[in-house]
Each structure stands twice: as C-alpha cells, then as structure tokens.
C-alpha positions as CSV (number, residue, x, y, z in Angstrom):
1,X,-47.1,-25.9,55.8
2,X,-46.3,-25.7,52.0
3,X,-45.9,-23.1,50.0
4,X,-47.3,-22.2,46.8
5,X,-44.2,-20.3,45.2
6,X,-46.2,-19.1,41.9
7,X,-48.5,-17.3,44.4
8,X,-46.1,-15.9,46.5
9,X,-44.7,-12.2,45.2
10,X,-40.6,-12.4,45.3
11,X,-38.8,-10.1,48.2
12,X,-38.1,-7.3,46.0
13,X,-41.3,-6.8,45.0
14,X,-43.4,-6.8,47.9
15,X,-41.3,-4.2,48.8
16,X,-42.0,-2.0,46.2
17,X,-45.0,0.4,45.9
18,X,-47.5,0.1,42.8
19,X,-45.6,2.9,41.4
20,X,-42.0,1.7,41.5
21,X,-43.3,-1.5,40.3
22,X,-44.2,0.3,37.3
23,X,-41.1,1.9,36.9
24,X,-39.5,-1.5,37.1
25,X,-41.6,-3.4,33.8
26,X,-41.0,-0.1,32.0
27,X,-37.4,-0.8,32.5
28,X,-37.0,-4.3,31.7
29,X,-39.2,-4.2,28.6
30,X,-37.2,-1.1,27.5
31,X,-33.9,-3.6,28.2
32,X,-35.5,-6.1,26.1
33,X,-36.6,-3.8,23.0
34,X,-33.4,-2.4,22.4
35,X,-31.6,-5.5,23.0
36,X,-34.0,-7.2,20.4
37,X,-33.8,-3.7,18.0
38,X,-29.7,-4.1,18.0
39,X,-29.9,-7.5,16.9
40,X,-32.3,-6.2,14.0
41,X,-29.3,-4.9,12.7
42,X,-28.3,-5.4,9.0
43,X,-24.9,-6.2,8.7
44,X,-22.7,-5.8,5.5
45,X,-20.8,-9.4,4.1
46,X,-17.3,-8.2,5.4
47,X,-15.6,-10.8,3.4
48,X,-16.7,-10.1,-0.4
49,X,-18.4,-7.4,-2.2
50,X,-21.0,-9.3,-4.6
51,X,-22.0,-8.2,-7.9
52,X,-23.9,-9.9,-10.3
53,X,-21.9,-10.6,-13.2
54,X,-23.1,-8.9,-16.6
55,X,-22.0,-11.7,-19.0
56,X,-21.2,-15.6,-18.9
57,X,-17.8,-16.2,-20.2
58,X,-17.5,-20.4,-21.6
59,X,-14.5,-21.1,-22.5
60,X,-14.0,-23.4,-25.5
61,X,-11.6,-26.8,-25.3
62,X,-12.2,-26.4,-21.3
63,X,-12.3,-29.7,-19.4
64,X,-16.4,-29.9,-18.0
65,X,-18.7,-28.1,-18.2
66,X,-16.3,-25.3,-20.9
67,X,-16.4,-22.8,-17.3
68,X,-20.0,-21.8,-17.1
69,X,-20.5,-23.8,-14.0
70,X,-16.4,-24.2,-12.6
71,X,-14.9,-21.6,-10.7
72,X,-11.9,-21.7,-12.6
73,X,-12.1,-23.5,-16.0
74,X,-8.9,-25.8,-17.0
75,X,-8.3,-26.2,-20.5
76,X,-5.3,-28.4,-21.8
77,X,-2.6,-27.4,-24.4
78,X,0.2,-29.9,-26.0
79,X,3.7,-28.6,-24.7
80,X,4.9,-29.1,-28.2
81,X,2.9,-26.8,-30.2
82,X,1.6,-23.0,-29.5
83,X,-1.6,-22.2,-26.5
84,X,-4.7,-21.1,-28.2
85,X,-7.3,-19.3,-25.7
86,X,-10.7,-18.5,-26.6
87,X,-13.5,-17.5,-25.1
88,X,-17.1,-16.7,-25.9
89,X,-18.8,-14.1,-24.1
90,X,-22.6,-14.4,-24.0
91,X,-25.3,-12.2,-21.9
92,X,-28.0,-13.5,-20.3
93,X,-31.7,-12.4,-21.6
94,X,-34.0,-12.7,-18.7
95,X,-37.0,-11.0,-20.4
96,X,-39.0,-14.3,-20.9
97,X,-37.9,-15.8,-17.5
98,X,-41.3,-16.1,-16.2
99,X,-42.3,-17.9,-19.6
100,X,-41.7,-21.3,-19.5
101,X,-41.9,-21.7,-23.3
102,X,-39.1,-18.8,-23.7
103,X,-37.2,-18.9,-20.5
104,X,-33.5,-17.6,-20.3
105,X,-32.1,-16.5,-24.0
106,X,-27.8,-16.3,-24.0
107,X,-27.2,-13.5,-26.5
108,X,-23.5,-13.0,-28.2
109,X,-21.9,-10.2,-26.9
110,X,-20.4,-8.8,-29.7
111,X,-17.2,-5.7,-30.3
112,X,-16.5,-6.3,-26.4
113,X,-12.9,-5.4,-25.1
114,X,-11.1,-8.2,-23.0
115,X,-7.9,-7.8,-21.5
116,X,-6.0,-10.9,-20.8
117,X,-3.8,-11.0,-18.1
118,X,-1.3,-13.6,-16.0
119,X,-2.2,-13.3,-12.3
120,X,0.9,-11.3,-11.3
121,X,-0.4,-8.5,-13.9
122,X,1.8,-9.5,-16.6
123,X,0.0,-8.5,-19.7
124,X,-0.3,-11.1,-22.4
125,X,-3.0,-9.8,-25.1
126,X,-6.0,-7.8,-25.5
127,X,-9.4,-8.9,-27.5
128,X,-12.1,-8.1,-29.0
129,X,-15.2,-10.5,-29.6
130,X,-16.8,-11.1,-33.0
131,X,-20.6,-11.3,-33.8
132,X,-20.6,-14.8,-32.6
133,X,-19.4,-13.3,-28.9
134,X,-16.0,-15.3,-29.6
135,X,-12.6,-13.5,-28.8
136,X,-9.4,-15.9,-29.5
137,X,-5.3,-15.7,-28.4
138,X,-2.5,-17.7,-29.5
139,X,0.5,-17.4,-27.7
140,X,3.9,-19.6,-27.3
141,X,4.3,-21.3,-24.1
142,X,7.6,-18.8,-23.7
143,X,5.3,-15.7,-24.0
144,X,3.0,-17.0,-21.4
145,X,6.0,-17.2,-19.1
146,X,7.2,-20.9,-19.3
147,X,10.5,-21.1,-21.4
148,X,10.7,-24.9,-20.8
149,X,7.5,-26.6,-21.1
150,X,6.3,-29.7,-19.7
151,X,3.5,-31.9,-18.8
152,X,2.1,-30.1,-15.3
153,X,3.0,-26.7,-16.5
154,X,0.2,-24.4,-15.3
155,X,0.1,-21.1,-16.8
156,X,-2.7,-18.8,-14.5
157,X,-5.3,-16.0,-16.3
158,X,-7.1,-13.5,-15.6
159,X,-9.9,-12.4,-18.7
160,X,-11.0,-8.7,-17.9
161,X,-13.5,-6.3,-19.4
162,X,-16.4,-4.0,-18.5
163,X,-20.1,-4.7,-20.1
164,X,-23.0,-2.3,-19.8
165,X,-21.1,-0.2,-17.2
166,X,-20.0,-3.6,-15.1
167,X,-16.9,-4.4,-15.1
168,X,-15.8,-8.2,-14.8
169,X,-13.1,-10.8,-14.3
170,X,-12.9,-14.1,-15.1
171,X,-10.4,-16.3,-14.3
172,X,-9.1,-19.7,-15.7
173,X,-5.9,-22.1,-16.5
174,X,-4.1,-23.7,-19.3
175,X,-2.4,-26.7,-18.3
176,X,0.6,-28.7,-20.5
177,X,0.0,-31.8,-21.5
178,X,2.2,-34.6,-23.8
C-alpha cells in the first residue's frame, strides 16, 4: 500500500501533545525573526568614510576633462622652463536643480585658502583664490623636488583647504615633457 507522505504527520510530531507542538512553532518562528532582524542590520562602509565634497576643483592646462571628472588630473610642464599650477575652485549651486531651465549654477569661490602640498607632506606653497575662484603657483622643477629634470618626471600633489566648515583634498600630477 502507498503512502501519501504530505498526509502523514513526521515521528516527532505525532509524538508531541497539542501543547508542545505549540511550544515548537513558537520556537522556530522566534529562530527565524531574529535571524531575519540580525541580517536587518546596517552596517558602516569599513573601507572609506565618504563626504560630499564642498567645491569642484578643475585644474587648468590638465590633459581631459581639466580634473572635474579624473581622479587625479595630469597636467604637462616643459622640463626646460619653470611648473605653473593653477587651479579654479568653483561651488556647486543646487538651488534650481529641480528646474530644468536653471539646473546646477558653478559659482567662483573666491578669498579661499589652499595649501599645496607634495604627497610625502613636503610643503610647496600656500594660495589664495581671486574673484574668478582661480589660485595660481609657479615653482622650478628643483623646488618641487626634481633637481634634474626629464621627460617622465612626475612630480605628485596634494591641494588642501576647508570650505563652509568642510575640509577637502584634491589631488593631481605634473608630468615633464620635451
């Protein structure tokens, strides 16, 4: 004779009384919810703290796009004369985001501090941008660490400064060229 498995109850629980059976769904669902509430969890990025930059920083004579949309903007100096850096710092309006005849407005950020920096912390300069949001540095290639210069060179920055509370870093290269 065959039997109809769905239809049968399993071992354990025809061995159980109403009450125990009870006992037994409250435990397993209990199981379940705080399995399914621990996986609720939110968990913090443990690799980088994100914060949304307060200004764009472009950087003129950069190769692309001048750094607004390269994580780390290249721009190319002759190994024969001095390195010019400049930057122009710009904040983004948002306030007519939702208008599609306004949309996003970049403002000059203007009397703002920079620090400029070589990666190891060497200091090379500090800035200030004029009411165009420009800040400009020119430096031999000695200064900037290279007392030899050649085609290749690669010279490493760092741009620092705080806006509207928010401090900020931006980083970019000049490279030597013939």
């Amino acid at each position: 004779m065959k039997e109809n498995w769905f239809k049968n109850e399993s071992l354990l629980v025809k061995f159980l009384s109403k009450g125990q059976k009870q006992v037994v769904n409250l435990a397993v669902g209990l199981i379940t919810l705080s399995i399914g509430m621990s996986s609720c969890q939110k968990v913090d990025d443990p690799f980088v703290d994100r914060v949304v930059a307060p200004v764009l920083v472009l950087f003129e004579n950069a190769t692309g796009d001048g750094g607004g949309l390269t994580a780390e903007p290249v721009v190319s100096q002759k190994v024969t004369g001095s390195v010019t850096m400049s930057v122009r710092i710009m904040e983004l309006n948002k306030d007519g985001i939702l208008d599609n005849k306004v949309g996003i407005d970049s403002l000059p950020v203007t009397g703002l501090a920079l620090k400029l920096t070589l990666r190891n912390g060497t200091a090379i300069g500090n800035l200030t941008t004029d009411a165009n949001g420009r800040a400009s540095l020119t430096k031999t290639w000695a200064e900037l660490g290279v007392a030899a210069p050649k085609s290749g060179n690669t010279v490493l920055l760092t741009w620092a400064g705080t806006h509207k509370a928010q401090a900020f870093s931006r980083l970019s290269r000049i490279q030597g060229i013939n």
